[in-house]
C-alpha positions in Angstrom: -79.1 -81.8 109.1 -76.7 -80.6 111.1 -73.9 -78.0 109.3 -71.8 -77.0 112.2 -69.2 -79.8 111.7 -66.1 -78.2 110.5 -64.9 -81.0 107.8 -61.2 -81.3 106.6 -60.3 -81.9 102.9 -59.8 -85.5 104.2 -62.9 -85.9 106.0 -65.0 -84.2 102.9 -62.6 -86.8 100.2 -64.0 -89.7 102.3 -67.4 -88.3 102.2 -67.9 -87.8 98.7 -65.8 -91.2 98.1 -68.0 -93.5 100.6 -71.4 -91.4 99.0 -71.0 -90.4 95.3 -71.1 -91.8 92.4 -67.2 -92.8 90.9 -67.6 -91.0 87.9 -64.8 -88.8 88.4 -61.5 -89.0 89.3 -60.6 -85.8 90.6 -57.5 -84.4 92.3 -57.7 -84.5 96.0 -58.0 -81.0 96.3 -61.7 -79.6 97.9 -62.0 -76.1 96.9 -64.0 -73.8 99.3 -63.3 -70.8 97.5 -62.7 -68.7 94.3 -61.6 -65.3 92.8 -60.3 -64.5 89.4 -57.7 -67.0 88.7 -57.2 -68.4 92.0 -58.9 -71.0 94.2 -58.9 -71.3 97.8 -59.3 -75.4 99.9 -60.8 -76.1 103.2 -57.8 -75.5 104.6 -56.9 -71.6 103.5 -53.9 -72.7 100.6 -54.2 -71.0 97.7 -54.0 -72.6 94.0 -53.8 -71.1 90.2 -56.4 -71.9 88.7 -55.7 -73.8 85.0 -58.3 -75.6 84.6 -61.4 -72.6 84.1 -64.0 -76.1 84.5 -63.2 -76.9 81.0 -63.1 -73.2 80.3 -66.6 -72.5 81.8 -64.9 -70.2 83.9 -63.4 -68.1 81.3 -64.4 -64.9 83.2 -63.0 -65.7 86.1 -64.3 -67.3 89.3 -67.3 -65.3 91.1 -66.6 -62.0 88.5 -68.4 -59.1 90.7 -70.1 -57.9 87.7 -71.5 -61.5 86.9 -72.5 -62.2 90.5 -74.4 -58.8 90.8 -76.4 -59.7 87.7 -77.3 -63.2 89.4 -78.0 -62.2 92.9 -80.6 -59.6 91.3 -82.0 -60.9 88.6 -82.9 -64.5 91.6 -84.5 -61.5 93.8 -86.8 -60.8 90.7 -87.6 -63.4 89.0 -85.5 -66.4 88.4 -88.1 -69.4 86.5 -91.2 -69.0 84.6 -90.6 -72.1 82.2 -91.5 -71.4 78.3 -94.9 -71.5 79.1 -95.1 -68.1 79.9 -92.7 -65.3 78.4 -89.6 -63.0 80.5 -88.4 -59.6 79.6 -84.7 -61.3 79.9 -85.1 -64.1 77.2 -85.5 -61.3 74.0 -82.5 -59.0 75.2 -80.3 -62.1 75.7 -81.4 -63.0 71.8 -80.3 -59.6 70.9 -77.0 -59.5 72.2 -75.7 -62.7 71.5 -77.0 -62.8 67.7 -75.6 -59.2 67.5 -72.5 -60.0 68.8 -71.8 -63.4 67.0 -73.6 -62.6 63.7 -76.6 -65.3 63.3 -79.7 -64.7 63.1 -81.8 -66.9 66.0 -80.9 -68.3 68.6 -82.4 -71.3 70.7 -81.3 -71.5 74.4 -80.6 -74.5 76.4 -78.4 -75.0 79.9 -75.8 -77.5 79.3 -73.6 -78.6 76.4 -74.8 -81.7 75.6 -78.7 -80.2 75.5 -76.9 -77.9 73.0 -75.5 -80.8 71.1 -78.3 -82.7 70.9 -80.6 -79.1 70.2 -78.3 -78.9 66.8 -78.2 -82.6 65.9 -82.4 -82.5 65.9 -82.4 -79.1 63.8 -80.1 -80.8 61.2 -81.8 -83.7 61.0 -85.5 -82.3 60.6 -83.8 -79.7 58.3 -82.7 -82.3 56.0 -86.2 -84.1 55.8 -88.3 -80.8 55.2 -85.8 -78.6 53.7 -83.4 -81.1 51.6 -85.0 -84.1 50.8 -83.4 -86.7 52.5 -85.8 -89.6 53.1 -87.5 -89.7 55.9 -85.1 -91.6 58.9 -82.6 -91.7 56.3 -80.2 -88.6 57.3 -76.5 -89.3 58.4 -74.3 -86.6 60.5 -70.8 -87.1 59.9 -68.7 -86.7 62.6 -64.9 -86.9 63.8 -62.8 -89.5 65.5 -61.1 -88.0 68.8 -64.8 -86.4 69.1 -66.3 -85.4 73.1 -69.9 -83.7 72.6 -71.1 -85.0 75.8 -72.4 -88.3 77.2 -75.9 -88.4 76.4 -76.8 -92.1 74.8 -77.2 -90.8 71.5 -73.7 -88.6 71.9 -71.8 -91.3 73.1 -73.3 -93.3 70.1 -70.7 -91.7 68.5 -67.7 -91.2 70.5 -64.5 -93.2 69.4 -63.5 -93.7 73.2 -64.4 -97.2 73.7 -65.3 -96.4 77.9 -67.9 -93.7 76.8 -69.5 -96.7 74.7 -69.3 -100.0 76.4 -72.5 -101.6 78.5 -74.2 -98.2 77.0 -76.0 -99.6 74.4 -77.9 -100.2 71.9 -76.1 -96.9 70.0 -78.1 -94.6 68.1 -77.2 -95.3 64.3 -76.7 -92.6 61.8 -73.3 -91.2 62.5 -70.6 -92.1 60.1 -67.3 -91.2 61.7 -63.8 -89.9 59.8 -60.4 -89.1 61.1 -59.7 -85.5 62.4 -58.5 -83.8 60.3 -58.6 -86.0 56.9 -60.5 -83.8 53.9 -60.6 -86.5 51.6 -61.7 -89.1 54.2 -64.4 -86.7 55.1 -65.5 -86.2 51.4 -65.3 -90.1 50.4 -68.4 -90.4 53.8 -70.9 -88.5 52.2 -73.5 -89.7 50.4 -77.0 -87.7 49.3 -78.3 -88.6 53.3 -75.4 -86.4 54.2 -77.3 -83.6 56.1 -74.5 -82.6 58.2 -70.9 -82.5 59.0 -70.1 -82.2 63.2 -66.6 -81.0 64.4 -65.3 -79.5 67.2 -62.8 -76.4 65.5 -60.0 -77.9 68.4 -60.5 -81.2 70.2 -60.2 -80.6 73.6 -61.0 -83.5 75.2 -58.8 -85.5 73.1 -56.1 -83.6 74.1 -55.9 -80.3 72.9 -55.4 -81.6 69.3 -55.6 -78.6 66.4 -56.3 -79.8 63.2 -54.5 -79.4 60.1 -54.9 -75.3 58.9 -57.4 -74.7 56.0 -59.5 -77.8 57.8 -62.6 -75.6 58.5 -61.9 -73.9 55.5 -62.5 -77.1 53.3 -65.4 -78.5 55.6 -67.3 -75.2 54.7 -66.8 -75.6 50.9 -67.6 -79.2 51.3 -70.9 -78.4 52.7 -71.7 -75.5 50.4 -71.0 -77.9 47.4 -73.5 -80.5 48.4 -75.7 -78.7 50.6 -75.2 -80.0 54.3 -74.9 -78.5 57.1 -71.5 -77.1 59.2 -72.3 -77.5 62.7 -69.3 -76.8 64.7 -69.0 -77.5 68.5 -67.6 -74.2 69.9 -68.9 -75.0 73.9 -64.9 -75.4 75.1 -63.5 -73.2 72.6 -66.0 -70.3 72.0 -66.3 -67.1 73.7 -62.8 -66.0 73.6 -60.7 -69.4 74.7 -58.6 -69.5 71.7 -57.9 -65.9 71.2 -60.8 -65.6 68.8 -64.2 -64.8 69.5 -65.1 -68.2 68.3 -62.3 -70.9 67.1 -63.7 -70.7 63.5 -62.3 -67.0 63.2 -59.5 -68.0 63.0 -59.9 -69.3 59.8 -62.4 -67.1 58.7 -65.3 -69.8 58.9 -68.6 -69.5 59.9 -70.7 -72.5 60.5 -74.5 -73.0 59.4 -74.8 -74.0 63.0 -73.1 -73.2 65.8 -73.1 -74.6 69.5 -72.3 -72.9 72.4 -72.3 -72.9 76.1 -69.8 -73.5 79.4 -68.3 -69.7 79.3 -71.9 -68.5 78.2 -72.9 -69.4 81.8 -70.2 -66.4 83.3 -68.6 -69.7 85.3 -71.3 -69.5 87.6 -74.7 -70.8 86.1 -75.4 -73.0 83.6 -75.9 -71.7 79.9 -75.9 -73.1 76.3 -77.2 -71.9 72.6 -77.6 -72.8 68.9 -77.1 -70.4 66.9 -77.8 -70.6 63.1 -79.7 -68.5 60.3 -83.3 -68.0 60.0 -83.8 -70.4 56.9 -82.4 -73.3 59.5 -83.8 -72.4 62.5 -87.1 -72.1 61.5 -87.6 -75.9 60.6 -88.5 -76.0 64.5 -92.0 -75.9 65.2 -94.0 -75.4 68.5 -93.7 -78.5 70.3 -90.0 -79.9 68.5 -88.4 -79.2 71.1 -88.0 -77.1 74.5 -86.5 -77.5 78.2 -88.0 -77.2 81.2 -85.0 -74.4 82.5 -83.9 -73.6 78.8 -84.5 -70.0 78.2 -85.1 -69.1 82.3 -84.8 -65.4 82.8 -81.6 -66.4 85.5 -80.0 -67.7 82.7 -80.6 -64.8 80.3 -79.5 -62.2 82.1 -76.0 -64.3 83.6 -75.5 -64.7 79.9 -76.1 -61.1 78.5 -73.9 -60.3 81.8 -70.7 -62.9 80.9 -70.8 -61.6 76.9 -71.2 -58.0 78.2 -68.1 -58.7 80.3 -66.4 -60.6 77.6 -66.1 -57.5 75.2 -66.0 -54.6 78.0 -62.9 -56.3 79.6 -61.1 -57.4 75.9 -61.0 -60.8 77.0 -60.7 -62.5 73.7 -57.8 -59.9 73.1 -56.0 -60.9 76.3 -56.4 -64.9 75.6 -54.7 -64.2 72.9 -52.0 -62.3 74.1 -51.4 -63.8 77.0 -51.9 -67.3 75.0 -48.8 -66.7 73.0 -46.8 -65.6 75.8 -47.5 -68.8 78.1 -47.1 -70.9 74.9 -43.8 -69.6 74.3 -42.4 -69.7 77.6 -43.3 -73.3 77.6 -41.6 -74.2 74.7 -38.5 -72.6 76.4 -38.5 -75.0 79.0 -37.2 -78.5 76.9 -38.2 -80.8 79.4 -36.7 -84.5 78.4 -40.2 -85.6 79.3 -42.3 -83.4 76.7 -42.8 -84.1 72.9 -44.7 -81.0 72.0 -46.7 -78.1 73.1 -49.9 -77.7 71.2 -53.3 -75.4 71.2 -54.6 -71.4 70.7 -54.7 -68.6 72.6 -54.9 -70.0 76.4 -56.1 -73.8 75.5 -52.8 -75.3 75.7 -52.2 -79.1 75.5 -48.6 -80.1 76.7 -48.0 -83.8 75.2 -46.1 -86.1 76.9 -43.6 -88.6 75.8 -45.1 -92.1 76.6 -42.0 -92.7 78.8 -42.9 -90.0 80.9 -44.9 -92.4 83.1 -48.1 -90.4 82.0 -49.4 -86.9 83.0 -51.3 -87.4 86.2 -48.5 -87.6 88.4 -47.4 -83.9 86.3 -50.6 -82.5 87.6 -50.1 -83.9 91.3 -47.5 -82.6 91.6 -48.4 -79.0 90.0 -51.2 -79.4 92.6 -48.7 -79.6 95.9 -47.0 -76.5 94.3 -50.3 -74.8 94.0 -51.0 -74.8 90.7 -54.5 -76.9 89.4 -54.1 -78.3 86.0 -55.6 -81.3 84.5 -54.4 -84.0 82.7 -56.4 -85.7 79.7 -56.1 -88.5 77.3 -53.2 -90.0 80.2 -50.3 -88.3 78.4 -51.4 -84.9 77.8 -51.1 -81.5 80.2 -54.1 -79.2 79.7 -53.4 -75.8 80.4 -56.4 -73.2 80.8 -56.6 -70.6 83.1 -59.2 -67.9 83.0 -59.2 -65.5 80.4 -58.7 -62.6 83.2 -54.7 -63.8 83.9 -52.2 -61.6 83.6 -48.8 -61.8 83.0 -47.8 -61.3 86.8 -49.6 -64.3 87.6 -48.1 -66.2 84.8 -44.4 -65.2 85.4 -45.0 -66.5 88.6 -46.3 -70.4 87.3 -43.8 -71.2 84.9 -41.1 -71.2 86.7 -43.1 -73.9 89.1 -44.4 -75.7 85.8 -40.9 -75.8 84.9 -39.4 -77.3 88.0 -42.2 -80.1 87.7 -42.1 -80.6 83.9 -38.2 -81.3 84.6 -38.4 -83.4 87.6 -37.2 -87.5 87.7 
C-alpha cells in the first residue's frame, strides 16, 4: 500500500463513492480532524460540529482525558474475550450501576447488540419468570421507532426502506402510535412481556412525546406485570439535560439500554442495565460477544461517565439546551413550523414548502457549521455537550442567515 498520496476531499469522495457500499448519503465534507466541538477537512476549514455522530460524541471529539484512558489502557491490555476475566470489566459495573441506580449490568459495543441484549432478557424473562407460553411473548413497540437495523430490529421499524427485500420479519412485535396511552393499553394481551420506547424519537425527527407518556407506560407495566425497556442510546448520558431522558419524568425503566456516548466518542460501548430479579434470567451460555465486556471498552467507558459528572455535562446540556432552543425560536423563519426537543437534541421542523431540509444543511455546511437533516423535512441540531455559549452566539446568527434564505 502506498500512503504518501496526498488525497483532496474530492479525490477521497470519489474513492469511497467508486469503493463503498451506498448506504449512506453523507455530506461532502471529509473530516481529517477533531477537537471539542469543532472538526477540521482535508483541506484545513474548520466546521461546528452539530451533529456529536448521533450524540456519540457527547464529550467532545478526542477529550484528552478519554484519549489518555485509551492510549493506556491498549498499551496494557486491550482483549481477552469473556473467556477469561479483566480487572477493568468489575470497576466499569461499579460505576455505571452506582451512578445510574440498577443493579447489573451486561456490556455490549454497539446499540443494536444492546437492543437485541434487552429484547432476549425480556423475552426469556417472560417464559421463566411470568408465564407466558413458551414462543408466545409479544414486545410492544412504537411507530416512528429506530433501534437499529439488525433483521429482527428492522422487523419492526414503521419505515418501509428499513423493511423491504429484508425479509421474512421476525414476528412478535405489535406496534402502536407514539405517544397514544390508550392505543398502547388496547395491544396488550397476557403475552405482553414488554413495552419498547425510545423516551424521544430521534431518528424520526426529534419527536417528544406527549408529557406524562413515560409516566403512564410505567404504571401500565406495573399493573400487568411487563417489562419497561426504554431505548436511552441517543438520549442517555446527559443529551437531554437529564442524566437519562426518563428523569425527566421521574421514570425509571425495568430495563434500560445504553450506548453511543458510553463509548467517550471514541470507541464503541453499549449496556443493559436492569435489576437483579431481571437480569438474572441469563444463564451461562444465553448470551455473550466476542468484544462485549473487553477491558478497552471498560475503562473508555468508566473514563466518558467519570468525565460526564466531573465536567457537569448533563448540567451544561441543559443550560446551554434552553438557550440555543430559545434563540431559535427568535429567528421566525417563513420556512420553519416548529422547534422541538430537550436539552441540546433539537429538531427544527420544516414546512413542506420549504423544499426539504437537505439543502438547510448544505448550506450550513459551506458556512461551517455540520448539522444533519432527518426524516427530509426536519433540522437536527446536536452539538457536543462541552459547547459553550461563545461558540453558540457565534452559530446562530449563521443558522439564522440560512434558515431565512430563498
Amino acid at each position: 500500500m502506498n500512503n504518501s498520496k496526498t488525497y483532496s476531499s474530492q479525490e477521497f469522495i470519489e474513492l469511497e463513492e467508486s469503493l463503498g457500499a451506498h448506504n449512506y448519503h453523507p455530506l461532502d465534507v471529509v473530516c481529517t480532524g477533531g477537537e471539542g466541538v469543532w472538526l477540521y477537512d482535508v483541506e484545513g476549514n474548520k466546521y461546528l460540529d452539530c451533529l456529536s455522530a448521533y450524540s456519540a460524541v457527547n464529550h467532545g471529539h478526542a477529550h484528552p482525558e478519554i484519549v489518555a484512558t485509551l492510549v493506556e489502557q491498549a498499551q496494557r491490555l486491550p482483549l481477552t474475550s469473556r473467556a477469561f476475566r479483566n480487572d477493568q470489566l468489575p470497576l466499569f459495573y461499579k460505576d455505571i450501576l452506582d451512578l445510574l441506580g440498577y443493579e447489573k449490568a451486561l456490556p455490549m459495543n454497539t446499540g443494536a447488540e444492546a437492543v437485541e441484549t434487552a429484547l432476549k432478557i425480556a423475552r426469556k424473562w417472560a417464559y421463566t419468570v411470568k408465564g407466558v407460553p413458551e414462543d408466545q411473548a409479544d414486545i410492544i413497540v412504537a411507530e416512528g421507532n429506530f433501534h437499529g437495523r439488525t433483521i429482527t430490529i428492522i422487523s419492526f421499524s414503521s419505515e418501509s426502506q428499513y423493511k423491504e427485500h429484508f425479509g421474512p420479519h421476525t414476528p412478535g412485535f405489535p406496534m402502536v402510535p407514539y405517544g397514544n396511552i390508550d392505543a398502547l393499553q388496547e395491544a396488550i394481551t397476557p403475552n405482553t412481556a414488554a413495552i419498547m420506547v425510545e423516551p424521544i424519537q430521534g431518528e424520526a425527527g426529534v419527536v417528544v412525546p406527549p408529557e406524562g407518556y413515560l409516566r403512564e407506560i410505567r404504571e401500565i407495566c406495573d399493573s400487568n406485570n411487563i417489562l419497561f425497556i426504554a431505548d436511552e442510546i441517543q438520549t442517555g448520558l446527559g443529551r437531554t439535560g437529564k442524566l437519562l431522558a426518563c428523569d425527566h419524568e421521574g421514570v425509571r425503566p425495568d430495563i434500560l439500554v445504553l450506548g453511543k456516548a458510553l463509548g467517550g466518542g471514541i470507541f464503541p460501548v453499549s449496556a443493559v442495565l436492569a435489576s437483579k430479579s431481571v437480569m438474572d434470567v441469563i444463564k451461562p451460555g444465553d448470551h455473550g460477544s466476542t468484544f462485549g465486556g473487553n477491558p478497552l471498552g471498560a475503562a473508555v467507558a468508566r473514563a466518558a461517565l467519570r468525565v460526564l459528572v466531573e465536567e457537569k455535562l448533563v448540567e451544561n446540556a441543559e443550560k446551554m439546551g434552553r438557550y440555543f432552543h430559545d434563540h431559535l425560536e427568535e429567528i421566525n423563519s417563513p420556512h420553519v413550523d416548529y422547534i422541538r426537543g430537550k436539552g441540546l437534541l433539537i429538531g427544527v421542523v420544516l414546512k413542506e414548502e420549504a423544499g426539504g431540509a437537505r439543502r438547510f444543511t448544505e448550506a450550513l455546511m459551506t458556512r461551517g457549521i455540520l448539522a444533519k437533516e432527518t426524516h427530509e423535512n426536519v433540522i437536527r441540531f446536536a452539538p457536543p455537550l462541552v459547547i459553550d455559549k461563545q461558540t453558540l452566539d457565534w452559530a446562530l446568527p449563521i443558522i439564522r442567515d440560512v434558515l431565512l434564505m430563498p
